[in-house]
N, CA and C atoms as a LAMMPS dump frame, in Angstrom:
ITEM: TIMESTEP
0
ITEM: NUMBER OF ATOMS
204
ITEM: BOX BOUNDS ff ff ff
-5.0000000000000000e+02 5.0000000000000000e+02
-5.0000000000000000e+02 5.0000000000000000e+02
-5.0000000000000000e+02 5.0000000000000000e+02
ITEM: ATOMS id mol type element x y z
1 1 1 N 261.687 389.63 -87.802
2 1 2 C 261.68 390.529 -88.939
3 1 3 C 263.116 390.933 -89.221
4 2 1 N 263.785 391.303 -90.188
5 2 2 C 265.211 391.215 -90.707
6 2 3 C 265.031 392.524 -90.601
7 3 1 N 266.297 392.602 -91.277
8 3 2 C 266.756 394.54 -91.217
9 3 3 C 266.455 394.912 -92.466
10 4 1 N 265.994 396.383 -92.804
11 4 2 C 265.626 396.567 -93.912
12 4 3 C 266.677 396.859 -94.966
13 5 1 N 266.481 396.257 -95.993
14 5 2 C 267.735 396.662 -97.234
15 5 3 C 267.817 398.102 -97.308
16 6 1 N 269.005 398.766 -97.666
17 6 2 C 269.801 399.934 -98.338
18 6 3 C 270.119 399.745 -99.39
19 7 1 N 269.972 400.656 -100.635
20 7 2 C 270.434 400.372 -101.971
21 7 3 C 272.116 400.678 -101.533
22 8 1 N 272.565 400.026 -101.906
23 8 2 C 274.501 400.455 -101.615
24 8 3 C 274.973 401.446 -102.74
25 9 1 N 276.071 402.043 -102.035
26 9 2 C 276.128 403.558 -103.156
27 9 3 C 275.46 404.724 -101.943
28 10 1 N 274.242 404.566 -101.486
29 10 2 C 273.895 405.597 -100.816
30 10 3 C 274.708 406.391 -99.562
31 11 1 N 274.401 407.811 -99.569
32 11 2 C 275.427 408.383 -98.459
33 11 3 C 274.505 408.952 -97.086
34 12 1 N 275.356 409.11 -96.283
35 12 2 C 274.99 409.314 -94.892
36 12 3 C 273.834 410.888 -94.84
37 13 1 N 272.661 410.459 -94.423
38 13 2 C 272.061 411.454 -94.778
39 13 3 C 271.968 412.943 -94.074
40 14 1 N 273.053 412.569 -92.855
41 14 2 C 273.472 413.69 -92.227
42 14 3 C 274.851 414.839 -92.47
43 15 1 N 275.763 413.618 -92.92
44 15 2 C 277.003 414.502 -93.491
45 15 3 C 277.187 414.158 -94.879
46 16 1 N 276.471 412.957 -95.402
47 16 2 C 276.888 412.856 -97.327
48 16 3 C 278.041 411.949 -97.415
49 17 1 N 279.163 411.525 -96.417
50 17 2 C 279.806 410.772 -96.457
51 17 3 C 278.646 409.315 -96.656
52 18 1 N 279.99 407.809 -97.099
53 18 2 C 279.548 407.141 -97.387
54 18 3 C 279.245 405.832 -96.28
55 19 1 N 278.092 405.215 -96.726
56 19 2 C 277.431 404.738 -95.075
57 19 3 C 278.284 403.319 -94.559
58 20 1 N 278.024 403.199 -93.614
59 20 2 C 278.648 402.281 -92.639
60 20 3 C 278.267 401.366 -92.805
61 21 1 N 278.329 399.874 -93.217
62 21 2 C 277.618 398.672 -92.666
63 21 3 C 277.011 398.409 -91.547
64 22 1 N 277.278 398.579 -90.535
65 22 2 C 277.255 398.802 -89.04
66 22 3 C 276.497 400.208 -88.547
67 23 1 N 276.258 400.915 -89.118
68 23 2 C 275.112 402.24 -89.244
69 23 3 C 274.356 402.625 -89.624
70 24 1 N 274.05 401.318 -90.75
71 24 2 C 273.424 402.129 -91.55
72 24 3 C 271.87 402.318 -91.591
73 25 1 N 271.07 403.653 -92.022
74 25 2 C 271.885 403.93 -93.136
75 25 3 C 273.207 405.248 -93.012
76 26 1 N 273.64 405.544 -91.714
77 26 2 C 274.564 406.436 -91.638
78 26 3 C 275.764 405.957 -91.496
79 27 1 N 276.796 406.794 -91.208
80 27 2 C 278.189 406.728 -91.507
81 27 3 C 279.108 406.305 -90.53
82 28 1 N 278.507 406.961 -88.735
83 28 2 C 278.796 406.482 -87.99
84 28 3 C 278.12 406.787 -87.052
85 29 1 N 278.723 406.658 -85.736
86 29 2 C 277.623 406.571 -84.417
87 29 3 C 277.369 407.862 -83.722
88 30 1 N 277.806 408.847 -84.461
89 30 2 C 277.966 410.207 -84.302
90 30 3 C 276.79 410.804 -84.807
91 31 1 N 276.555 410.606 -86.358
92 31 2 C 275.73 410.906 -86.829
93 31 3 C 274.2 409.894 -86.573
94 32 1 N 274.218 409 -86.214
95 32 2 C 272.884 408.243 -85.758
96 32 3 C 272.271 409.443 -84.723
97 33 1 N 273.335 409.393 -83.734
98 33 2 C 272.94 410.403 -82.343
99 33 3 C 272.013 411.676 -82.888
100 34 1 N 273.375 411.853 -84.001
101 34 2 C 272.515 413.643 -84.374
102 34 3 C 271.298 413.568 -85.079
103 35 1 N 270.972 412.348 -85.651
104 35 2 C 269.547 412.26 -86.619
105 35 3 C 268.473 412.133 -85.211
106 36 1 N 268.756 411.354 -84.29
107 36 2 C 268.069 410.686 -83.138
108 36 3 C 267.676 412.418 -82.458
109 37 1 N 268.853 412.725 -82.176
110 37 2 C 268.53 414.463 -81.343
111 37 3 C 267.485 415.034 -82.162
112 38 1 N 267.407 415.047 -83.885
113 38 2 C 266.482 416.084 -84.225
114 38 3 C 265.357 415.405 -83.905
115 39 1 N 265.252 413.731 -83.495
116 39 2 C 264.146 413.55 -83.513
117 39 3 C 263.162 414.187 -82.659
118 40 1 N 264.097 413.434 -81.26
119 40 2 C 263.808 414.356 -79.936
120 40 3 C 263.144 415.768 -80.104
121 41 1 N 264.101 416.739 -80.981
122 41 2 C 263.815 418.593 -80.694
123 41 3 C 262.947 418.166 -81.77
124 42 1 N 262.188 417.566 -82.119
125 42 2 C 261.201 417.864 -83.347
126 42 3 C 261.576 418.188 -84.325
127 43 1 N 262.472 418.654 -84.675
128 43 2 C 262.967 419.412 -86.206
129 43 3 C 262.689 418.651 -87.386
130 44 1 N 261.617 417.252 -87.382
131 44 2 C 261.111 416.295 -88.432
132 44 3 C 259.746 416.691 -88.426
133 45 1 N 259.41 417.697 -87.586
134 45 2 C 257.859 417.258 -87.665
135 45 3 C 257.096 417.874 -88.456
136 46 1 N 256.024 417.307 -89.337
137 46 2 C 255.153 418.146 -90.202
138 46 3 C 254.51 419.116 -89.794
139 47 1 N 254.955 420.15 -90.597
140 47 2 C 253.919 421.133 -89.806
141 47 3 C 252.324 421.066 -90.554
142 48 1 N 251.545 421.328 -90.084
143 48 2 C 249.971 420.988 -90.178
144 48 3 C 248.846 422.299 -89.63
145 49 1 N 247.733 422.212 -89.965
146 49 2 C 247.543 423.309 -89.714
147 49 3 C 245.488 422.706 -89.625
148 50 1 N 245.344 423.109 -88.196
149 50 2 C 244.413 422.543 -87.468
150 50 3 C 242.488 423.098 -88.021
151 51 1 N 241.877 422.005 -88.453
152 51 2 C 240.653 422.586 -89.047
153 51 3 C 240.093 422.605 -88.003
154 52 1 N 239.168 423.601 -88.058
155 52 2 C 238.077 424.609 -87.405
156 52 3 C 237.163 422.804 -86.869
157 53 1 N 236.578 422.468 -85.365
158 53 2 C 236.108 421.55 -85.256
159 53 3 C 234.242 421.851 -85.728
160 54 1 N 233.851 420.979 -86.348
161 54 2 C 232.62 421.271 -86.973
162 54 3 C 231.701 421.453 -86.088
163 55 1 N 231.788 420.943 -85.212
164 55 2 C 230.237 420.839 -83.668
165 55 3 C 230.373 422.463 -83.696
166 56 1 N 231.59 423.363 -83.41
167 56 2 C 231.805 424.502 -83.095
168 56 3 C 231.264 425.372 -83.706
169 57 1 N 231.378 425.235 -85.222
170 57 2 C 230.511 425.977 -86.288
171 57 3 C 229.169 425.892 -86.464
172 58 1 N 228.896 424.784 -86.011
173 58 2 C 227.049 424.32 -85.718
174 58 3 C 226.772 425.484 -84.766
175 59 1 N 227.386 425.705 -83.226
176 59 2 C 227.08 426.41 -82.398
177 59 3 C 226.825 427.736 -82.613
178 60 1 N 227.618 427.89 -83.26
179 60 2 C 227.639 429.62 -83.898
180 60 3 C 226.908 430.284 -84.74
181 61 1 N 226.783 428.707 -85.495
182 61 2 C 225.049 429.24 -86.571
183 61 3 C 223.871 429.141 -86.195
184 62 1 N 223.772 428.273 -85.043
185 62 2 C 222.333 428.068 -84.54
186 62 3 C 222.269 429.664 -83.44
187 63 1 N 221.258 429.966 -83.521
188 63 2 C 220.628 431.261 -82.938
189 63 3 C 220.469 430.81 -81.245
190 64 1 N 220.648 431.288 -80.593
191 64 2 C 220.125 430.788 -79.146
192 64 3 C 218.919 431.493 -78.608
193 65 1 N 217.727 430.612 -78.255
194 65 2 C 216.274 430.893 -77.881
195 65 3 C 216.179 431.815 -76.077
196 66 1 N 215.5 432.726 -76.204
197 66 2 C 215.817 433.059 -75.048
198 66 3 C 214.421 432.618 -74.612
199 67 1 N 214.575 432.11 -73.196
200 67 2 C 213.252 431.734 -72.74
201 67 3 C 212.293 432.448 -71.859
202 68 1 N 210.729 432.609 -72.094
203 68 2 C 210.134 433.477 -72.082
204 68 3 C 209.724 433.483 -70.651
């Protein structure tokens, strides 16, 4: 599989300088690191927001039988 094209013109998406052949799509090996670190600390991640699991809501509506 080849490397993926860059439109040329584009800048380093960490400092805005202009990108490296050899980096790209960043500027240099400085800034790869620092995109790579946020990956690591998460600072990309979507935040999301967790639905109620449905079995759970079944439980809560059904009445519980006490036995005689």
């Amino acid at each position: 599989m080849g490397e993926p094209s860059y439109p040329p013109g584009k800048s380093c998406p960490i400092c805005g300088k202009p990108t490296a052949e050899r980096f790209r799509p960043f500027c240099s090996g400085r800034c790869k690191d620092v995109d790579l670190n946020r990956w690591f600390k998460g600072a990309y991640a979507i935040p999301a927001v967790e639905a109620d699991d449905p079995s759970d809501a079944q439980e809560r509506d059904v009445p519980h039988r006490e036995s005689d």
